[in-house]
One Martini backbone bead per residue (centre of mass of N, CA, C, O) as a GRO file, in nm:
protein
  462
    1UNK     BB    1 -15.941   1.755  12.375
    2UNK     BB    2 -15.814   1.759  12.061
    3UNK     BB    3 -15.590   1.752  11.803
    4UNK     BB    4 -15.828   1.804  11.606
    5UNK     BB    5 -15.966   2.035  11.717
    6UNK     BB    6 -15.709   2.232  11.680
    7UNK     BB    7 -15.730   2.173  11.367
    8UNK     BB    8 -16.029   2.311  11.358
    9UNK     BB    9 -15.942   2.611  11.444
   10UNK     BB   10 -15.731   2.671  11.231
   11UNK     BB   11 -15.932   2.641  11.022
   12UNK     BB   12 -16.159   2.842  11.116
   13UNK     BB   13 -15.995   3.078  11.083
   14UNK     BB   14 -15.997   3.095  10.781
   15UNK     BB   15 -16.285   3.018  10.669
   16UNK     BB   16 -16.405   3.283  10.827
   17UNK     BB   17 -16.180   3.542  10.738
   18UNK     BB   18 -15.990   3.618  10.971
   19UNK     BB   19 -15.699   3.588  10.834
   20UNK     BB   20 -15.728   3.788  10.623
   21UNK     BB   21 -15.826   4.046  10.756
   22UNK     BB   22 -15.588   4.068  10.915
   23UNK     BB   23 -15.358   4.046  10.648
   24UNK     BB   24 -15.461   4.340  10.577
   25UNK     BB   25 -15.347   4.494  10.777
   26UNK     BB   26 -15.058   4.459  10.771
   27UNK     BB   27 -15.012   4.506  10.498
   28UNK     BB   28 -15.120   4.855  10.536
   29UNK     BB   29 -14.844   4.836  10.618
   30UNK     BB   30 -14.537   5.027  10.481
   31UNK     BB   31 -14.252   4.811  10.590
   32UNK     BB   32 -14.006   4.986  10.494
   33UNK     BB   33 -13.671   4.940  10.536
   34UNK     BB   34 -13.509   5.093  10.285
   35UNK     BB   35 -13.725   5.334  10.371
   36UNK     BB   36 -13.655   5.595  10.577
   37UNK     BB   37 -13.957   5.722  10.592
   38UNK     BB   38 -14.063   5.422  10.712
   39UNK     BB   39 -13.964   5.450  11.019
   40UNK     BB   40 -14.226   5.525  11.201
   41UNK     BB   41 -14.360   5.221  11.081
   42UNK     BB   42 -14.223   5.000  11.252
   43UNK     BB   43 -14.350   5.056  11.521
   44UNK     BB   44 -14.657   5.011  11.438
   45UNK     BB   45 -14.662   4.728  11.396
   46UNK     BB   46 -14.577   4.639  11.723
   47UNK     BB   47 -14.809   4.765  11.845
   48UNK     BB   48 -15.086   4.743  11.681
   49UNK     BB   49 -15.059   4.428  11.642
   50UNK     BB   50 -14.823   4.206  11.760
   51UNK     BB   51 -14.884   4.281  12.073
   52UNK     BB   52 -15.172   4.250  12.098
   53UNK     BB   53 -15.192   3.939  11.984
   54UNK     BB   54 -14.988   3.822  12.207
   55UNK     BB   55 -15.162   3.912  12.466
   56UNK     BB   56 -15.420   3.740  12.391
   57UNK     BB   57 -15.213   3.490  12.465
   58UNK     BB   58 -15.029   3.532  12.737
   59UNK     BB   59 -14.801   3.747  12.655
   60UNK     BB   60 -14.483   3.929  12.718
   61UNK     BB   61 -14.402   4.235  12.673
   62UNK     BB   62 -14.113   4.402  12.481
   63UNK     BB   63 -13.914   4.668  12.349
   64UNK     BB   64 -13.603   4.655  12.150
   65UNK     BB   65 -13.307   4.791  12.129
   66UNK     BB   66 -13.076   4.903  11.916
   67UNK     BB   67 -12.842   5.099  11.725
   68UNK     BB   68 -12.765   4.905  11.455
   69UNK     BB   69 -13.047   4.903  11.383
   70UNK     BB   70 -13.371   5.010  11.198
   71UNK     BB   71 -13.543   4.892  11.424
   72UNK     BB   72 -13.759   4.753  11.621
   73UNK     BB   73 -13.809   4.484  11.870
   74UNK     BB   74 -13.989   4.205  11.967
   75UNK     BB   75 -14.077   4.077  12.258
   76UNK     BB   76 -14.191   3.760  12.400
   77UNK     BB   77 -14.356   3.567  12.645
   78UNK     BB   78 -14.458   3.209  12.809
   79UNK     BB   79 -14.429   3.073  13.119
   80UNK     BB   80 -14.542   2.777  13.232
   81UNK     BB   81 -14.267   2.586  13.308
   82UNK     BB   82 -13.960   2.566  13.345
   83UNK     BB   83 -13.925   2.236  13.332
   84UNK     BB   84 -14.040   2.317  13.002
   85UNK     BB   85 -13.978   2.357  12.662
   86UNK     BB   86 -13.845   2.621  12.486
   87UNK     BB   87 -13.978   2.792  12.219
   88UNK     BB   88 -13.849   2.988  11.924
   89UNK     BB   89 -13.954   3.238  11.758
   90UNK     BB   90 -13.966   3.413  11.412
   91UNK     BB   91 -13.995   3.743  11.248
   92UNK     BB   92 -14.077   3.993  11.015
   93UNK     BB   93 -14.197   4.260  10.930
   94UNK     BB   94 -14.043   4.406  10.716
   95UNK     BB   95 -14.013   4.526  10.359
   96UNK     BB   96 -13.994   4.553  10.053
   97UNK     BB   97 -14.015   4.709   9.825
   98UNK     BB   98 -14.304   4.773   9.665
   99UNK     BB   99 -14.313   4.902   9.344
  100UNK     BB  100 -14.594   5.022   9.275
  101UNK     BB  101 -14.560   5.072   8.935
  102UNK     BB  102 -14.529   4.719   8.924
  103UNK     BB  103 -14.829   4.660   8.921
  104UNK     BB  104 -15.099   4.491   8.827
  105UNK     BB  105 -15.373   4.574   8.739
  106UNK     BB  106 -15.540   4.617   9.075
  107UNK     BB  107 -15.287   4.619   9.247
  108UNK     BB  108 -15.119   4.618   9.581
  109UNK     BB  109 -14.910   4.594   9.827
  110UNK     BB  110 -15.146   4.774  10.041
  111UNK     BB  111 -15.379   4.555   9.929
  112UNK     BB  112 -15.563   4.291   9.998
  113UNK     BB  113 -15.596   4.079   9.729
  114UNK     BB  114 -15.791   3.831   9.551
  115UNK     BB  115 -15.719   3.599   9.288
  116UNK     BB  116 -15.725   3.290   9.217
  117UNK     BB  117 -15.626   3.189   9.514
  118UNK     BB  118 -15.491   3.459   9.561
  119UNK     BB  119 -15.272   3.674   9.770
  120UNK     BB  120 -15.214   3.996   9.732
  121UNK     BB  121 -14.894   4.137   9.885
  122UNK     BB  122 -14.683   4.314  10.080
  123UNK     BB  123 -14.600   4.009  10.293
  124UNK     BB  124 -14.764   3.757  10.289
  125UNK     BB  125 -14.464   3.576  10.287
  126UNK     BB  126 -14.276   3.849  10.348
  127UNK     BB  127 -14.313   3.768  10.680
  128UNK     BB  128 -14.629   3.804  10.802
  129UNK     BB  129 -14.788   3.552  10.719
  130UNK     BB  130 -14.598   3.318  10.856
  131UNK     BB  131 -14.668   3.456  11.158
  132UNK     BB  132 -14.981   3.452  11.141
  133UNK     BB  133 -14.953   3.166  11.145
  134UNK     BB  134 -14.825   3.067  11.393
  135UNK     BB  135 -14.957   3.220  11.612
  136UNK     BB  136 -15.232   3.086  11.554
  137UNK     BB  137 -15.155   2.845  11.635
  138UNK     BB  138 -15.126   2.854  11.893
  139UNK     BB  139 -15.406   2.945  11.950
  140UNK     BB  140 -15.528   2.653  11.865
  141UNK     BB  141 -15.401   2.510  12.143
  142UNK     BB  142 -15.512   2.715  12.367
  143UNK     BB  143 -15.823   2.676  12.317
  144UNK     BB  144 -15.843   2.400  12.354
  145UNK     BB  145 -15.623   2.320  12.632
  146UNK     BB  146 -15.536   2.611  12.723
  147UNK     BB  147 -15.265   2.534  12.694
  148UNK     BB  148 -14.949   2.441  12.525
  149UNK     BB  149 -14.702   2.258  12.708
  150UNK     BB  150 -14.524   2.521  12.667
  151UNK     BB  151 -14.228   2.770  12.600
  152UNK     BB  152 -14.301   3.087  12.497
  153UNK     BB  153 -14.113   3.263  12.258
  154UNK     BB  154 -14.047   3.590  12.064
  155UNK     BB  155 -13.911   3.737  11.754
  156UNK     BB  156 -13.953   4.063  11.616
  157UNK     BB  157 -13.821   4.203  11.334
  158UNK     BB  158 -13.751   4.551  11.124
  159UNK     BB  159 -13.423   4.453  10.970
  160UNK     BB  160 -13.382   4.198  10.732
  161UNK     BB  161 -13.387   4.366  10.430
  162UNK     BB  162 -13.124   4.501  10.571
  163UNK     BB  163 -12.955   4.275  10.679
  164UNK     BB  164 -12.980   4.252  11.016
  165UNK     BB  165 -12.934   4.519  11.167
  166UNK     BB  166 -12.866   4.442  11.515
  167UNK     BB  167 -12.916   4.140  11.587
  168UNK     BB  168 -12.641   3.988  11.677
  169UNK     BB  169 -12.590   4.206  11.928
  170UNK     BB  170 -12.868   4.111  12.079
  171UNK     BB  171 -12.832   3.809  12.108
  172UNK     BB  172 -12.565   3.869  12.273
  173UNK     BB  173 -12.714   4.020  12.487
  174UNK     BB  174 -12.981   3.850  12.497
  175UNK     BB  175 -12.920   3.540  12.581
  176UNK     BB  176 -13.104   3.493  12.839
  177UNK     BB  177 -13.375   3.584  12.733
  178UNK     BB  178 -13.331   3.379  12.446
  179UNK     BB  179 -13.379   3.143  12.571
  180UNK     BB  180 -13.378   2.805  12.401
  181UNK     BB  181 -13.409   2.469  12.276
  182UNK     BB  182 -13.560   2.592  11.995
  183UNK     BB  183 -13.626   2.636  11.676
  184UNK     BB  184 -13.946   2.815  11.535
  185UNK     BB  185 -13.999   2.886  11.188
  186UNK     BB  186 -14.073   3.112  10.930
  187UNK     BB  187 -13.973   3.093  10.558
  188UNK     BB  188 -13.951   3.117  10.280
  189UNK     BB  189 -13.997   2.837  10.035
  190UNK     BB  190 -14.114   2.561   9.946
  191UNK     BB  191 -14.045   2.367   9.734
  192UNK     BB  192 -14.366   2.345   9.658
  193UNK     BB  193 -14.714   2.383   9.644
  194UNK     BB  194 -14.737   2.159   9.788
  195UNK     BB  195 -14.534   2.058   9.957
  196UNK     BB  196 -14.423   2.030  10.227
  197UNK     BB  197 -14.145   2.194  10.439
  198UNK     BB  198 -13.836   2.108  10.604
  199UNK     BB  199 -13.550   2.349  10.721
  200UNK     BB  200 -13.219   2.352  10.878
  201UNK     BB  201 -13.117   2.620  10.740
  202UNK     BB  202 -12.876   2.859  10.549
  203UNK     BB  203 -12.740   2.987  10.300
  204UNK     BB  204 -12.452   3.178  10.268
  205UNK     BB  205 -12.401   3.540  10.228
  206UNK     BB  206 -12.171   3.746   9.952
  207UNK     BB  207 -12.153   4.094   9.891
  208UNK     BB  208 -11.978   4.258   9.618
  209UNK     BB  209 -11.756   4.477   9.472
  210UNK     BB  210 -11.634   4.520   9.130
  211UNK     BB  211 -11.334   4.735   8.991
  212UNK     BB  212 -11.273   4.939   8.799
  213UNK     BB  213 -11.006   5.212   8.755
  214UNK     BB  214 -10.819   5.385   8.491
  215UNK     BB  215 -10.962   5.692   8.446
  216UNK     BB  216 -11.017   5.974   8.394
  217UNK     BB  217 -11.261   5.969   8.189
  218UNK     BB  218 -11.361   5.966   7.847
  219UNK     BB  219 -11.240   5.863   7.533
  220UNK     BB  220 -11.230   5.850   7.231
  221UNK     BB  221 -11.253   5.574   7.042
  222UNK     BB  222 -11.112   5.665   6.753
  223UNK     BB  223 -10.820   5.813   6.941
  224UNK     BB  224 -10.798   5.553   7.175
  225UNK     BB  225 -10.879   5.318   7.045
  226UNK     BB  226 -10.651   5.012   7.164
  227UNK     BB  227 -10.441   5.196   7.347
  228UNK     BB  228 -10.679   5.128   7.568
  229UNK     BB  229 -10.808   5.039   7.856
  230UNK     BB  230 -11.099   4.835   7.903
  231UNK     BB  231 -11.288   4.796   8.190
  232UNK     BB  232 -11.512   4.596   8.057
  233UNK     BB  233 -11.362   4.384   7.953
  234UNK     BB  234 -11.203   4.315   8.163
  235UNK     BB  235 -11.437   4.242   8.364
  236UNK     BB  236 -11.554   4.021   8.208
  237UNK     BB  237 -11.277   3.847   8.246
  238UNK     BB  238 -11.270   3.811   8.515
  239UNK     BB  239 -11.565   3.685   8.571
  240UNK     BB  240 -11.501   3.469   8.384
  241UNK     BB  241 -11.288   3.295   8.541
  242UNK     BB  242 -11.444   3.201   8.775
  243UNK     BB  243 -11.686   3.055   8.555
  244UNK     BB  244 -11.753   2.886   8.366
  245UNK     BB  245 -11.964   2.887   8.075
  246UNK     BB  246 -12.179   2.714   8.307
  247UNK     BB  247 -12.092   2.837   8.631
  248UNK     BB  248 -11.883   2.680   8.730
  249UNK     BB  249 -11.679   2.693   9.015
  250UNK     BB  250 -11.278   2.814   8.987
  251UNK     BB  251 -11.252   2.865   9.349
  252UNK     BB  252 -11.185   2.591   9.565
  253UNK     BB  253 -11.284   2.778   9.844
  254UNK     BB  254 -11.612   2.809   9.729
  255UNK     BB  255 -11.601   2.506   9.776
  256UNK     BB  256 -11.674   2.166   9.827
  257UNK     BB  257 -11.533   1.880   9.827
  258UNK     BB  258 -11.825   1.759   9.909
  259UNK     BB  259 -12.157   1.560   9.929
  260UNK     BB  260 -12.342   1.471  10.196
  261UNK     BB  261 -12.484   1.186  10.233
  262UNK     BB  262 -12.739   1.330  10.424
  263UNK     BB  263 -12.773   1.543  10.182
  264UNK     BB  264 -12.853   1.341   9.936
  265UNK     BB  265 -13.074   1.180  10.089
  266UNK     BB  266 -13.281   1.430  10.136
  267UNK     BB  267 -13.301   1.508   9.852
  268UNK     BB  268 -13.350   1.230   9.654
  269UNK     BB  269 -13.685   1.373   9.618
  270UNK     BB  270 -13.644   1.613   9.526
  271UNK     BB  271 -13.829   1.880   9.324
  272UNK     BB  272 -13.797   2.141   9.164
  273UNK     BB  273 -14.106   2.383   9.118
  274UNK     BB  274 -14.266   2.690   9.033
  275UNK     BB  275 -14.452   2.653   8.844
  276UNK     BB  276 -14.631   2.810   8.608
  277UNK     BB  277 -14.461   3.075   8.649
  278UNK     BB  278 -14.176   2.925   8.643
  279UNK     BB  279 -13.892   2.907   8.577
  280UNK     BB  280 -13.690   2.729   8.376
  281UNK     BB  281 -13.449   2.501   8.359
  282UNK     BB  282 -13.105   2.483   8.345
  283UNK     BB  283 -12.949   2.158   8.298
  284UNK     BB  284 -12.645   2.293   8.220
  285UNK     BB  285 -12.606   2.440   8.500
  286UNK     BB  286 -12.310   2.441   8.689
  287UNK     BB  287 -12.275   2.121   8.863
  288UNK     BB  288 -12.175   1.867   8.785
  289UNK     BB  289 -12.377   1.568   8.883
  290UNK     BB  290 -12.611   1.773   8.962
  291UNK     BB  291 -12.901   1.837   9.087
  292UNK     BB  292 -13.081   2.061   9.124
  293UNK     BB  293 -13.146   2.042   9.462
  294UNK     BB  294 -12.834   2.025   9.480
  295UNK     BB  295 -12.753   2.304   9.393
  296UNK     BB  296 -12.920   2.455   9.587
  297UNK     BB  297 -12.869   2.292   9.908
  298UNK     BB  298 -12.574   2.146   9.854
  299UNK     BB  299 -12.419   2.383   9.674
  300UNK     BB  300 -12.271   2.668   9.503
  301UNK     BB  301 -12.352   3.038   9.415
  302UNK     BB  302 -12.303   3.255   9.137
  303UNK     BB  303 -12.367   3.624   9.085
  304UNK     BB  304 -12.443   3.906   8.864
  305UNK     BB  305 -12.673   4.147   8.995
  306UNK     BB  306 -12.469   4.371   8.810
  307UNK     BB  307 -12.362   4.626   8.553
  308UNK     BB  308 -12.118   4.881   8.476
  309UNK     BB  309 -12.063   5.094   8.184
  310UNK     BB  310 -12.066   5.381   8.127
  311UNK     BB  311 -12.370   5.521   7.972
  312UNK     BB  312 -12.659   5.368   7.892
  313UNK     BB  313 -12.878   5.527   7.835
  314UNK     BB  314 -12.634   5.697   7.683
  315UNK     BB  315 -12.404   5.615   7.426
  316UNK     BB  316 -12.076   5.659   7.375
  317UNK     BB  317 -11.756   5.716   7.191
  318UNK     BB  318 -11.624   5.599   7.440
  319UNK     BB  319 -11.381   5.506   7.666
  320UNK     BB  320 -11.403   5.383   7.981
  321UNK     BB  321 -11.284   5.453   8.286
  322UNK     BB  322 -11.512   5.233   8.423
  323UNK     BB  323 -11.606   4.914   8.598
  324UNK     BB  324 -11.884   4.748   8.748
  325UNK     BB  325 -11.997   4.486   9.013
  326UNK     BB  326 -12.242   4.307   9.136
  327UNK     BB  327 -12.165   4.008   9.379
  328UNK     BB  328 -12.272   3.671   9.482
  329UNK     BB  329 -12.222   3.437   9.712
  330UNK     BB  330 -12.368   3.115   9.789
  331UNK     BB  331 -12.306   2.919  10.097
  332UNK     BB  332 -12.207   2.640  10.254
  333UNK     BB  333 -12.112   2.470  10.434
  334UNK     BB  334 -11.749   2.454  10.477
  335UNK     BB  335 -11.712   2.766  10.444
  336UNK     BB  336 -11.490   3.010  10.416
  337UNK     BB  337 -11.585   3.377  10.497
  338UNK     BB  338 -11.330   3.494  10.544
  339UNK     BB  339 -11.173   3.331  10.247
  340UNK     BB  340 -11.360   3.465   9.998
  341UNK     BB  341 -11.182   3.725   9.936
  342UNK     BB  342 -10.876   3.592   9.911
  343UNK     BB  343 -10.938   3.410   9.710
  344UNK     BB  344 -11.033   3.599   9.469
  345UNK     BB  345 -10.775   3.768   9.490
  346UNK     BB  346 -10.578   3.526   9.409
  347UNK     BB  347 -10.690   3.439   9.137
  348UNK     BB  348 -10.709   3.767   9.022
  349UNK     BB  349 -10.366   3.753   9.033
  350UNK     BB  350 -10.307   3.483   8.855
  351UNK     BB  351 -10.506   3.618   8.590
  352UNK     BB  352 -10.398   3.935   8.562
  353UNK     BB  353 -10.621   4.131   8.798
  354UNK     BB  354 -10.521   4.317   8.978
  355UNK     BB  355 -10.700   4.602   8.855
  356UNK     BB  356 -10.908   4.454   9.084
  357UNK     BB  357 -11.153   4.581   9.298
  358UNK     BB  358 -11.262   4.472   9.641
  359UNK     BB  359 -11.561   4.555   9.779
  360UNK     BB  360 -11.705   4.582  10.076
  361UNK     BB  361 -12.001   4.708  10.161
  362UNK     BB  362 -12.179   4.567  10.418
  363UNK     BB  363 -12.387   4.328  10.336
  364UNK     BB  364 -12.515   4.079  10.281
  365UNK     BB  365 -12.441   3.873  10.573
  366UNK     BB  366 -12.439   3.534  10.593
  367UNK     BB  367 -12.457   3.237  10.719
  368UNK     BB  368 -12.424   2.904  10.760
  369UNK     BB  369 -12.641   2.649  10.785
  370UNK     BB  370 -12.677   2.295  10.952
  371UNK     BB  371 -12.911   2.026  11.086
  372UNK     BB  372 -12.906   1.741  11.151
  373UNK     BB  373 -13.091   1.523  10.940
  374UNK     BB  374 -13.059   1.299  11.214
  375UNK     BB  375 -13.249   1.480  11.411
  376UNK     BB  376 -13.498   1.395  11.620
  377UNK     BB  377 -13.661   1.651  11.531
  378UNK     BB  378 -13.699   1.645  11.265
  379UNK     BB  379 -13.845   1.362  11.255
  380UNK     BB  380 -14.092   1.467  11.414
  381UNK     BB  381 -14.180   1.715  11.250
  382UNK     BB  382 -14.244   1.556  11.016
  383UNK     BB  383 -14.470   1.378  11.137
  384UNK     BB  384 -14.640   1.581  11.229
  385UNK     BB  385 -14.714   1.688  10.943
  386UNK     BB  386 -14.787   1.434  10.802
  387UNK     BB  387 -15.057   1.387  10.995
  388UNK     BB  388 -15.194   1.668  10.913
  389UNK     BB  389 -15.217   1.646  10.620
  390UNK     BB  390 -15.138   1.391  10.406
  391UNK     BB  391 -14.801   1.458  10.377
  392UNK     BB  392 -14.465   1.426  10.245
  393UNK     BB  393 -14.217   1.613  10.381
  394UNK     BB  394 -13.959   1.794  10.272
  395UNK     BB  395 -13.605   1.751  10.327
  396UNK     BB  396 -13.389   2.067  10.385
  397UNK     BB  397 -13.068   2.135  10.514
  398UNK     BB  398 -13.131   2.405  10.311
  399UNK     BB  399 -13.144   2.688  10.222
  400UNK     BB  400 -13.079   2.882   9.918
  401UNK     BB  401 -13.110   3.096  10.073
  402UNK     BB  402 -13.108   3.361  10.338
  403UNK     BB  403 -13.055   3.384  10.693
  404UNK     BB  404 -13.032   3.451  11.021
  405UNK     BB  405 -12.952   3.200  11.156
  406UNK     BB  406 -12.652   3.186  11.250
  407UNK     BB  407 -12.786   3.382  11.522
  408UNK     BB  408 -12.903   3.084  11.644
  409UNK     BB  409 -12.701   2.870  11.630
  410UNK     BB  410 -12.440   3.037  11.736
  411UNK     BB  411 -12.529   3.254  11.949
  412UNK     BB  412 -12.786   3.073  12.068
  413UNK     BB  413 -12.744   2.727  11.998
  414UNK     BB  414 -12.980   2.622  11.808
  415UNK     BB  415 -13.189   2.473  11.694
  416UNK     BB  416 -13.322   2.448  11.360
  417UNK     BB  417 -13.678   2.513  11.236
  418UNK     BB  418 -13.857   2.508  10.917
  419UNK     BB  419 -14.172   2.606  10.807
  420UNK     BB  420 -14.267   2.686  10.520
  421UNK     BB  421 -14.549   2.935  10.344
  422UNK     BB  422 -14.468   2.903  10.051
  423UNK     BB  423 -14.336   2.947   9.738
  424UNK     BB  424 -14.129   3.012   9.435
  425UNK     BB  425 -14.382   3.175   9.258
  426UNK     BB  426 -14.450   3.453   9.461
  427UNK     BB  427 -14.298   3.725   9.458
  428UNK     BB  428 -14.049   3.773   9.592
  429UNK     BB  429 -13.925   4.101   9.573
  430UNK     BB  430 -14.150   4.159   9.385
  431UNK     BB  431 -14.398   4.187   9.175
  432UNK     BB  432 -14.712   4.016   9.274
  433UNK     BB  433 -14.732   3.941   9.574
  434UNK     BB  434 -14.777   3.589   9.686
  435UNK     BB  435 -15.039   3.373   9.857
  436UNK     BB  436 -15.185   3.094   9.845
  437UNK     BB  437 -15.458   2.983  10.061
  438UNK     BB  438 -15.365   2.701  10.070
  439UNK     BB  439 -15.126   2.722  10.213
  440UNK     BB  440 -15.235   2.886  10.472
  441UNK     BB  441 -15.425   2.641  10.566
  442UNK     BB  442 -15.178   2.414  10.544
  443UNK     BB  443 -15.012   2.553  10.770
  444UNK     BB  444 -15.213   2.592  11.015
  445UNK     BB  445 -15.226   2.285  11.041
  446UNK     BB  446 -14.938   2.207  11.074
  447UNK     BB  447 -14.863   2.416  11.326
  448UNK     BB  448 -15.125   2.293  11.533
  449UNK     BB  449 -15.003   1.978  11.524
  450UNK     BB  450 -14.715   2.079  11.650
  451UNK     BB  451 -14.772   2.181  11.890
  452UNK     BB  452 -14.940   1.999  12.041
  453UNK     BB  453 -14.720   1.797  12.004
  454UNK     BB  454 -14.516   1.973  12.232
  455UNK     BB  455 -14.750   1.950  12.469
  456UNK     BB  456 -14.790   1.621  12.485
  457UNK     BB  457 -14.494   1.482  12.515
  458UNK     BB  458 -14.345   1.413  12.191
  459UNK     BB  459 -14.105   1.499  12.255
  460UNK     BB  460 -13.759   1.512  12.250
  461UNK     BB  461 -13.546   1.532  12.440
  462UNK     BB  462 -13.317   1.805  12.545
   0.00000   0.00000   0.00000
């Protein structure tokens, strides 16, 4: 009974293709939230694959709903002993839309492929495989020990990629439900695919529509072009003031005043890397002064998500009556997300932008999160990574994403503390989502020596 043995039921877990196998059926479930026909399917998710799975383990389940949810929520609890500290878990079940004909030939979202070491589906990262990995972790020390040696509940949602909608109603409805000392959960991708890594928030993201509507209808650009305002120009240039030509935002209640001393400290070592498929950095955009991780992980970005004026497909010569720009801003501690919009409001009436109208959709709004990265438990977190793989694991402030971390944080008060298992250039939202099989076995030994750790009474007082 011991650490070693735990971490090898984790690796005969994976050797043996028994998580291939599981990884497979979760796959072929296409739970798509953003798909209305798929909603029928979010509840046999938790139904039919982690209910069984969570049961097994001798949790107690049962499902939550809100009003305002996509999907139902699966709760789950295991009370080893009052007097030890309760860790919550977290994943979501539902996926991105699967994209189904733009994925490379022989590949499918809803079916378990390998290729080159990479296996491939919708969910293997985000985030399916992810929870299938740790919850196999609590497995493998559970079969080791008999007992966890602390007390696990676990939250699985199934509407996170709707913007997690109704899930922090849920929360401050049962906050004492979801009583825990500590959040230990995964999603995200690590800083590259060798380092595994540690994030302790995520930055928080507002998504608006920028729009001009000038007139109905769209006019002779012949007999009209000249005198007639064009609401594509007057948009691209309202936009052109937000940020320098190389991206530096020009809106100082956007940005924080200076980058905190604790993280760039715990920046100082890491390098963005997506490996061979991912994108060149740009060197030279951005934040000046700023390392790339520190511009992704320690401070603000904005980003022109689409645009669209008159008619692209078919363009005519005629002046268009409107112009429309959805926009997001990701935003780190420090940023008041309630003076987002009125900050944009005042900058682009200062510039003359008055008939920008600004549009809030109400979708992707999460807030900014970050731990103490001199935080006891993150030091503890480390070293037992670090002793499990035989790897300095990178430590991020935060993610350069969003999660809805900010309703653990702030409404159930909780550390939290994030150990994903995918990497940058997995195609996650995208065709041909994928994750390395490296990661996913080294993930579950990472996963399974850290539980153990937590078990064995030396984890920092809570």
């Amino acid at each position: 009974m011991t650490r070693a043995q735990a971490i090898a039921k984790a690796q005969d877990y994976f050797d043996s293709g028994r998580m291939k196998t599981d990884l497979g059926r979760l796959i072929a479930i296409p739970t798509e939230s953003q798909n209305p026909d798929r909603a029928p399917v979010l509840g046999e998710y938790l139904d039919k694959e982690m209910q069984p799975l969570l049961e097994s383990l001798g949790f107690t389940c049962r499902i939550l709903t809100h009003a305002k949810a996509r999907g139902p929520f699966l709760y789950a609890e295991r009370i080893e002993d009052p007097a030890l500290p309760t860790i919550l878990g977290y994943g979501h079940g539902d996926v991105i839309r699967g994209l189904d004909a733009q994925w490379s030939e022989g590949l499918s979202p809803w079916k378990l492929v390998e290729r080159d070491g990479r296996w491939y589906g919708r969910g293997v990262v985000d985030n399916k495989g992810q929870h299938l990995i740790n919850i196999n972790g609590l497995r493998a020390v559970l079969e080791t020990r008999g007992k966890l040696g602390f007390n696990a509940k676990y939250l699985i949602e199934m509407g996170e990629e709707s913007g997690s909608p109704g899930l922090r109603e849920l929360c401050e409805d049962e906050a004492e439900l979801l009583k825990a000392d500590i959040l230990i959960a995964s999603d995200g991708p690590r800083l590259n695919a060798e380092r595994p890594t540690v994030f302790l928030g995520a930055r928080g993201v507002i998504t608006f529509d920028l729009q001009i509507t000038a007139r109905e209808g769209g006019h002779h650009s012949g007999n009209w072009g000249g005198i007639l305002s064009d609401p594509a120009i007057q948009l691209a240039h309202a936009i052109a003031s937000i940020t320098s030509p190389t991206g530096q935002i020009r809106i100082h209640e956007w940005v924080p005043k200076e980058l905190p001393d604790g993280v760039r400290r715990a920046l100082a070592d890491c390098k963005i890397d997506g490996g061979p498929d991912g994108p060149a950095i740009d060197p030279h955009w951005g934040e000046p002064g700023l390392s790339p991780a520190e511009q992704v992980f320690g401070w603000c970005s904005f980003d022109v998500l689409a645009m669209k004026s008159g008619v692209p497909e078919t363009p005519v010569n005629a002046v268009p009556p409107s112009a429309w720009a959805r926009v997001a801003l990701r935003f780190v501690v420090g940023i008041d997300p309630r003076d987002v919009a009125p900050a944009l409001r005042r900058h682009l009436d200062r510039h003359g932008f008055d008939m920008v109208e600004i549009i809030m959709p109400g979708t992707e709004r999460f807030g900014a999160t970050r731990l103490d990265p001199d935080d006891a438990w993150v030091r503890f977190t480390i070293d037992s990574i670090a002793e499990s793989t035989g790897k300095k694991p990178a430590l991020l402030p935060n993610l350069g994403g969003s999660l809805p971390n900010d309703i653990f944080a702030e409404i159930l008060k909780l550390r939290t503390i994030w150990v994903p298992h995918s990497y940058p250039g997995c195609s996650q939202h995208a065709p041909d989502e994928h994750l390395p099989a490296a990661i996913a076995r080294e993930g579950l030994v990472a996963m399974a020596g850290l539980y153990w750790d937590i078990g064995a009474g030396n984890a920092p007082k809570l």
